[in-house]
N, C-alpha and C positions, 0 to 999 in steps of 0.2 A: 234119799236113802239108797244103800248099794246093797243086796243080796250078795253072796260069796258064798252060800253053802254047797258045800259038796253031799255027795250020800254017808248016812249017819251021822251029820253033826244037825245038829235042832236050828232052825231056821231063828230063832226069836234074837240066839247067842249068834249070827250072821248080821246082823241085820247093823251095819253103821252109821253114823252121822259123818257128812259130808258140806261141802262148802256152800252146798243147793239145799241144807236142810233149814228146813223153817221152823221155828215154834221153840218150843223149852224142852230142859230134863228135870228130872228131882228126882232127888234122894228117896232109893226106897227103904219105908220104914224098918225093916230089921234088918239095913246092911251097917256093916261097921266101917265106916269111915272116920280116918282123923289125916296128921301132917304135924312135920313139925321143918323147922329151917334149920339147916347145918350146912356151913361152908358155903353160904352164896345160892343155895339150891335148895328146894324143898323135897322132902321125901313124904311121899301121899301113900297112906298103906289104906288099902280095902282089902274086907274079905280075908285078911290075913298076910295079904300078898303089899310088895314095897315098889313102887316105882318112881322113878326120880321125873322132875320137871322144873324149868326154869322157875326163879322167884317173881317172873311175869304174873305167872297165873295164882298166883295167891289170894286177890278175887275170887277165882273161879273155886278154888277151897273151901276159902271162907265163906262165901253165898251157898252153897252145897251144905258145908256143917254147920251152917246159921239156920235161915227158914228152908233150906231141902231144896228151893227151883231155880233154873240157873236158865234165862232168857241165852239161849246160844248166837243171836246175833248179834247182841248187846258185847257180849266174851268174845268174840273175832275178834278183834282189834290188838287183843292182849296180847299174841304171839302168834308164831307163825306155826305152834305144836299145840294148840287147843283143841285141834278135833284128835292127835293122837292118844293126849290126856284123857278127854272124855271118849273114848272110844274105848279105851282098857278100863276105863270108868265101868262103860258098859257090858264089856267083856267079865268083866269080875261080878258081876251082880249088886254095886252098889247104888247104881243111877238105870234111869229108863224113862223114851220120850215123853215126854206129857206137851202134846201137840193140841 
């Protein structure tokens, strides 16, 4: 886990997943997560907000809007943008660790 907060931003929205992190995320229950694939690439909207990601991680999607936990060292493998995917994951409020 890496801290980054400066003064005034809340420590919890700080706080990342990294290559040394251990343990799972899931879905928390009242975020709005879906995806859909267009043109080679999947576009992953939470929270309202759209971020594009390799069609790699479409596991990492669908285990997320399946049963909600997503074993993060299981998902390394998938690409080499998986912590930035889950890290805006967690930035937008729709995932958060469950170690």
């Amino acid at each position: 886990v890496t801290a980054t907060a400066t003064s005034g931003e809340d420590l919890a929205s700080a706080i990342h997943l990294t290559h040394a992190s251990i343990g799972s995320v899931r879905r928390l229950p009242d975020s709005r997560l879906a995806w859909m694939q267009r043109e080679g690439e999947l576009l992953v909207f939470a929270q309202g907000n759209c971020h594009s990601a390799p069609l790699a991680m479409l596991p990492i999607i669908e285990t997320l809007c399946g049963d909600g936990v997503l074993d993060v060292r299981s998902a390394q493998h998938l690409h080499d943008g998986v912590f930035t995917l889950l890290n805006w994951l967690l930035d937008e409020g729709a995932i958060e660790r469950d170690d």
